[in-house]
VEXBAGU-450410 format. One record per residue (C-alpha): residue number from 1; residue in one letter; x, y, z. Coordinates in pm, 1 decimal, m for minus. Layout:
# VEXBAGU-450410
<zaza num="NUM" residu="a" xx="X" yy="Y" zz="Z"/>
...
//
This chain:
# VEXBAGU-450410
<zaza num="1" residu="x" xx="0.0" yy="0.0" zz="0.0"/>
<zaza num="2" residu="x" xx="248.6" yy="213.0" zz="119.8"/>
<zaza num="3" residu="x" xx="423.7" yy="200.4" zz="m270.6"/>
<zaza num="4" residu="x" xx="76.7" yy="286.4" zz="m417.0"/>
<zaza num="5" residu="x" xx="167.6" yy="634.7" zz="m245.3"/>
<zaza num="6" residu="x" xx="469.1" yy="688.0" zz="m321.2"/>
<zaza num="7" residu="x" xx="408.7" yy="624.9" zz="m694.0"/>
<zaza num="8" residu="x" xx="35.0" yy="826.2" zz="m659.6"/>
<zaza num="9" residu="x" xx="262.8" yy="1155.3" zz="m483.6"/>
<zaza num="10" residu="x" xx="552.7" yy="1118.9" zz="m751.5"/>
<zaza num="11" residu="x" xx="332.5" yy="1080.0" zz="m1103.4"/>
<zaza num="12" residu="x" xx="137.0" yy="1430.4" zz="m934.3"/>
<zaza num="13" residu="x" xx="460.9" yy="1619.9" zz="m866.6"/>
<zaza num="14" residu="x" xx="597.8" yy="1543.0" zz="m1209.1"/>
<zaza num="15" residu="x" xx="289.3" yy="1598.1" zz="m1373.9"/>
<zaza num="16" residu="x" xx="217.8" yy="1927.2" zz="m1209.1"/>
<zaza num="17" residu="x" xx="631.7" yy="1984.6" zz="m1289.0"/>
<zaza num="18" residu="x" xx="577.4" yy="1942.4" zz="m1666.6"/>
<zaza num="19" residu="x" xx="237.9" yy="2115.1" zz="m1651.6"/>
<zaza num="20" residu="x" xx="427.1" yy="2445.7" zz="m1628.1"/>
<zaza num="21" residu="x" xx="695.7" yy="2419.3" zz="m1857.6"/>
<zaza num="22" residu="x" xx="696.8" yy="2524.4" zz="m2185.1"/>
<zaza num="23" residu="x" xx="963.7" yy="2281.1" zz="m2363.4"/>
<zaza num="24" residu="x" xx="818.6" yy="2015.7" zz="m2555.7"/>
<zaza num="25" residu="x" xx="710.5" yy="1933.0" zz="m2855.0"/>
<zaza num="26" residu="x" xx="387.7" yy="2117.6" zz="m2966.5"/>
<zaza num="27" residu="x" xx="109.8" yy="2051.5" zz="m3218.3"/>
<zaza num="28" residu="x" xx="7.7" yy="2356.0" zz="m3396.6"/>
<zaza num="29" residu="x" xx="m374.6" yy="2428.6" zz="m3464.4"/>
<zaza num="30" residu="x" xx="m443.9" yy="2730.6" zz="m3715.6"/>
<zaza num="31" residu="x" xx="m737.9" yy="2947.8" zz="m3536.6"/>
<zaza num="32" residu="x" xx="m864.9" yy="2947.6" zz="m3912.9"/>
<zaza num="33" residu="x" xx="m905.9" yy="2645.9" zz="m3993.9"/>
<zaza num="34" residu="x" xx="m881.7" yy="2441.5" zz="m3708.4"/>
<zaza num="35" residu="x" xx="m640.9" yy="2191.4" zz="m3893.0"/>
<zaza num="36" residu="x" xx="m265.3" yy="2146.2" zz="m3733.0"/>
<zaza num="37" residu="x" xx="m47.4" yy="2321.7" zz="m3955.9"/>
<zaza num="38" residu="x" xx="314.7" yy="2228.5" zz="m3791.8"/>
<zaza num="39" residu="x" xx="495.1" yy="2079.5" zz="m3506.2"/>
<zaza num="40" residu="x" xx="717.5" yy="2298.4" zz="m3261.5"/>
<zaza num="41" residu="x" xx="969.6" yy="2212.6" zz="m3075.5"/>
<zaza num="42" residu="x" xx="1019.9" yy="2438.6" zz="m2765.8"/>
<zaza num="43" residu="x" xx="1316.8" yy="2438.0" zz="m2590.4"/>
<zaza num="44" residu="x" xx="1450.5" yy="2622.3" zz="m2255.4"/>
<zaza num="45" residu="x" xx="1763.8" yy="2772.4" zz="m2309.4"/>
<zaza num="46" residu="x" xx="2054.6" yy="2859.1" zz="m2128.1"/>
<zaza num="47" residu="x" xx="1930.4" yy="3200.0" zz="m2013.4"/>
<zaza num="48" residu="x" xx="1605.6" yy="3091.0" zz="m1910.9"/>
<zaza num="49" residu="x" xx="1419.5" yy="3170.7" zz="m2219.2"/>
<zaza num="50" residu="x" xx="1244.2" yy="2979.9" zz="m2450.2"/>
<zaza num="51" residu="x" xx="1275.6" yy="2952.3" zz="m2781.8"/>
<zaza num="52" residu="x" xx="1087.6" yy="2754.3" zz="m3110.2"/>
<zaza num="53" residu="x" xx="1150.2" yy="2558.0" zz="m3398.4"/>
<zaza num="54" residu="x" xx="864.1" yy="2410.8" zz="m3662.9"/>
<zaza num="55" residu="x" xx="1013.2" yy="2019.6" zz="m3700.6"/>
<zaza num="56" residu="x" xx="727.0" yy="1925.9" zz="m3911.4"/>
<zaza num="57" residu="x" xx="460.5" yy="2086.9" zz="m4147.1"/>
<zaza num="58" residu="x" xx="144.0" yy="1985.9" zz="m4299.9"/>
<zaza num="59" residu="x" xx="m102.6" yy="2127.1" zz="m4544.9"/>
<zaza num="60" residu="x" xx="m499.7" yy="2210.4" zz="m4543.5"/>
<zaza num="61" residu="x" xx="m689.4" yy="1978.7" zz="m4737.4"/>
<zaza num="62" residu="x" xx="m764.3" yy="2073.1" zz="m5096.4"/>
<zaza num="63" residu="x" xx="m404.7" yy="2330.6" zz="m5071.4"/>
<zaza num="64" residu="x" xx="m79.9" yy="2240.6" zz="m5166.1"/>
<zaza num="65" residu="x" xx="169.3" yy="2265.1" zz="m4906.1"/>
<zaza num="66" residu="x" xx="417.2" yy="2533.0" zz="m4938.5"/>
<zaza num="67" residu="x" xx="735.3" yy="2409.7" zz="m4803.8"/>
<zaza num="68" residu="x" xx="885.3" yy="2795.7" zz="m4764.9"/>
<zaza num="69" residu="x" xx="899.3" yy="3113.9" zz="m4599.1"/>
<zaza num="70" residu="x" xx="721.7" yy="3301.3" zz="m4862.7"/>
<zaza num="71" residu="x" xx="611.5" yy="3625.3" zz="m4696.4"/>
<zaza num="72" residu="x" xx="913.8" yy="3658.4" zz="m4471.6"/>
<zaza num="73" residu="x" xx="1117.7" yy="3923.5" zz="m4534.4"/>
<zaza num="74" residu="x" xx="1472.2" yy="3996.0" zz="m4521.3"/>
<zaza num="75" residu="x" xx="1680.1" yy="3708.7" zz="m4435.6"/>
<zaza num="76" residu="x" xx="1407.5" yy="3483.5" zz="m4366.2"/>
<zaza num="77" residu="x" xx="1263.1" yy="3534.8" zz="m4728.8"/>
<zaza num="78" residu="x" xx="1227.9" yy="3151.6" zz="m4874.3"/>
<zaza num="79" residu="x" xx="1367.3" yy="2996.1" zz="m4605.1"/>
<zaza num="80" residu="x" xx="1292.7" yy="2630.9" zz="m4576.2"/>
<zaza num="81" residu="x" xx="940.6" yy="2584.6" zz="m4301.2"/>
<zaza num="82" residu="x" xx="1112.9" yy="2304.8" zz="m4143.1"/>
<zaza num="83" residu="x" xx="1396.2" yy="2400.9" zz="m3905.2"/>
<zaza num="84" residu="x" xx="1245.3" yy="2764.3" zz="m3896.7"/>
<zaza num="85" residu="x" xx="1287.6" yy="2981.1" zz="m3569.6"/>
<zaza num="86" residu="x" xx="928.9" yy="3122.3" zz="m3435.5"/>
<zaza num="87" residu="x" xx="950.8" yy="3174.5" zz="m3087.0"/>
<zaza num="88" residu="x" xx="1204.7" yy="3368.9" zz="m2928.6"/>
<zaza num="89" residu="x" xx="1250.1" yy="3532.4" zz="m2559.4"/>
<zaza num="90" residu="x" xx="939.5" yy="3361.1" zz="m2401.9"/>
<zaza num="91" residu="x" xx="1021.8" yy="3348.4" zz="m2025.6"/>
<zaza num="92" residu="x" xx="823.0" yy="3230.8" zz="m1762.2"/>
<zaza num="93" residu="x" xx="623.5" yy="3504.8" zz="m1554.0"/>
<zaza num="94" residu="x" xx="704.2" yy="3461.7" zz="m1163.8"/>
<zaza num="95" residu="x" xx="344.0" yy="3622.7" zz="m1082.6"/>
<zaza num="96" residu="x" xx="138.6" yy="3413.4" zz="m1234.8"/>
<zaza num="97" residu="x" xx="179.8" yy="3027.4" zz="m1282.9"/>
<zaza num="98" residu="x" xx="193.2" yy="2899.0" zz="m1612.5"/>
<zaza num="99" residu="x" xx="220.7" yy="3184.6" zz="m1817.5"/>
<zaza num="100" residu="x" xx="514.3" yy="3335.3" zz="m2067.2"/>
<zaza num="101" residu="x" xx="570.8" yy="3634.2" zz="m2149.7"/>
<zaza num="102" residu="x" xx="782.2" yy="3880.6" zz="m2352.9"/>
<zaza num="103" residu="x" xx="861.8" yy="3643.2" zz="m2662.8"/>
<zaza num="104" residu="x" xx="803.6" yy="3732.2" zz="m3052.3"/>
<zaza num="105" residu="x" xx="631.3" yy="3486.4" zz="m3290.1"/>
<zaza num="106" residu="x" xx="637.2" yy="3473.0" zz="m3650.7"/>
<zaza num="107" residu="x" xx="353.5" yy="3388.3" zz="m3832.3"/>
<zaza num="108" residu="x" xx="492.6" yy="3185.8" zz="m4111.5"/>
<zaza num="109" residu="x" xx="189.1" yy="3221.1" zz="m4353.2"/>
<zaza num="110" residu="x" xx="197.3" yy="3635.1" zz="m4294.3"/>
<zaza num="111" residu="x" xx="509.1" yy="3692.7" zz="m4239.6"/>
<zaza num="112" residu="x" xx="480.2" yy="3890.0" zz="m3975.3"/>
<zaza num="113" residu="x" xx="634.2" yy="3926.1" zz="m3613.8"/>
<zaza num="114" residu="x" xx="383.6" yy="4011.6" zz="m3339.7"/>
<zaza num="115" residu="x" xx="487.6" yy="3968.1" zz="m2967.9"/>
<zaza num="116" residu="x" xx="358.4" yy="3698.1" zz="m2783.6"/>
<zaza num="117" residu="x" xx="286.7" yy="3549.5" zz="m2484.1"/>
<zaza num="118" residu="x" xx="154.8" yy="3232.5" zz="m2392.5"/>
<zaza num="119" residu="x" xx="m31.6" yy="3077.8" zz="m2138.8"/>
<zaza num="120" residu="x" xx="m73.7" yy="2618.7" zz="m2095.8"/>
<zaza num="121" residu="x" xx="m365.8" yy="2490.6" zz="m1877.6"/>
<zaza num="122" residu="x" xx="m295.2" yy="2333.7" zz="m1513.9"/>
<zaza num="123" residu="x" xx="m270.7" yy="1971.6" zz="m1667.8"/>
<zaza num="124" residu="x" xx="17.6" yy="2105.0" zz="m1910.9"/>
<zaza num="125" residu="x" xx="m168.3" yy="1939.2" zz="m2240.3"/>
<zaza num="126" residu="x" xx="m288.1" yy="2267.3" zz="m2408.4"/>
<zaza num="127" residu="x" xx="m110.9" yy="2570.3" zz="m2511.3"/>
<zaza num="128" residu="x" xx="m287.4" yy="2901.3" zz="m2597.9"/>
<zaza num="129" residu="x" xx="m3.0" yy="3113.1" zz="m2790.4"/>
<zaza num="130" residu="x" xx="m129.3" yy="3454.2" zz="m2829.5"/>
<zaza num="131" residu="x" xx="20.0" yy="3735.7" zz="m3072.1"/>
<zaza num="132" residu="x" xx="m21.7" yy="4046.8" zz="m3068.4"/>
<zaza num="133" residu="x" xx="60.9" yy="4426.5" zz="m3176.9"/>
<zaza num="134" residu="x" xx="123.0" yy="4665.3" zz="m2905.1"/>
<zaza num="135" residu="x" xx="m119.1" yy="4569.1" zz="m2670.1"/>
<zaza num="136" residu="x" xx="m271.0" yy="4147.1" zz="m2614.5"/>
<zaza num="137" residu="x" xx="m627.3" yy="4319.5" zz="m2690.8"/>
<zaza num="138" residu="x" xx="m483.9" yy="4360.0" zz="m3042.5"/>
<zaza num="139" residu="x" xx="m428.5" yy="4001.2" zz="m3162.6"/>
<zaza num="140" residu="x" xx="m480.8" yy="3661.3" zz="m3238.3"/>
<zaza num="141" residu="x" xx="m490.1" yy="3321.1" zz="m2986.0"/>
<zaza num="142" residu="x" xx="m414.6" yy="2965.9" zz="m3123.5"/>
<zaza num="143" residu="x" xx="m447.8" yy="2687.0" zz="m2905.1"/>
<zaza num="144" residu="x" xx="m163.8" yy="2408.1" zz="m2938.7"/>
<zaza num="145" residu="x" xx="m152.8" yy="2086.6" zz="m2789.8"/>
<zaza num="146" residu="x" xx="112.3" yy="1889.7" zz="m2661.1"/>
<zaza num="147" residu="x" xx="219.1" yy="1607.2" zz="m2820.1"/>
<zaza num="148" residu="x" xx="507.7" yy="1452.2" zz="m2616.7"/>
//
């Protein structure tokens, strides 16, 4: 009996450990369409922030799937989807569980960079990844879920 503890208080302190971080890998869900789009893999670095890459990419029925950057601009202009940096500078906020803020987030399909922050639900199985001009009123939520 006494194991059954032990293994009841250990899967609920790792669970509620992953349930607030960010790293893992992600399945995108366009706020469109409500098809995944991509996989992201988030990862914490050195500095504490968190950063993220699309590993895999898929396309909407009855569209072709566009394997490139088209609408970047600058250096990112064509730049292979897979392997592509969208999140940058996320870091956790100490006031309120769960949530990351400060980070940037390219919209691959605009082009554009809004800021971002993002918030995952007290299980740590869904992401909402919000960007946004100037102030969060002023934007766009997607909700990911986690897939690792």
């Amino acid at each position: 009996m006494k194991q059954i503890y032990v293994l009841l208080i250990s899967s609920l302190f790792f669970s509620s450990a992953f349930a607030s971080d960010l790293a893992g890998k992600w399945k995108t869900v366009d706020d469109k369409t409500g098809f995944s789009r991509a996989d992201v893999m988030i990862t914490k670095n050195a500095d504490g922030t968190y950063s993220g890459k699309i590993i895999t990419i898929r396309p909407l029925p009855d569209k072709p799937l566009e394997p490139r950057c088209v609408n970047c601009k600058g250096s990112l202009k064509n730049v292979p989807l897979v392997g592509l940096q969208i999140l940058t500078g996320f870091k956790a906020n100490p006031k309120t569980p769960n949530e990351f803020t400060n980070g940037t987030v390219l919209d691959p399909l605009s082009g554009n960079v809004y800021n971002g922050k993002a918030k995952i639900t007290p299980r740590g199985n869904r992401l909402t990844m919000r960007g946004y001009i100037g102030v969060s009123l002023l934007g766009r939520s997607a909700t990911w879920i986690r897939i690792d």
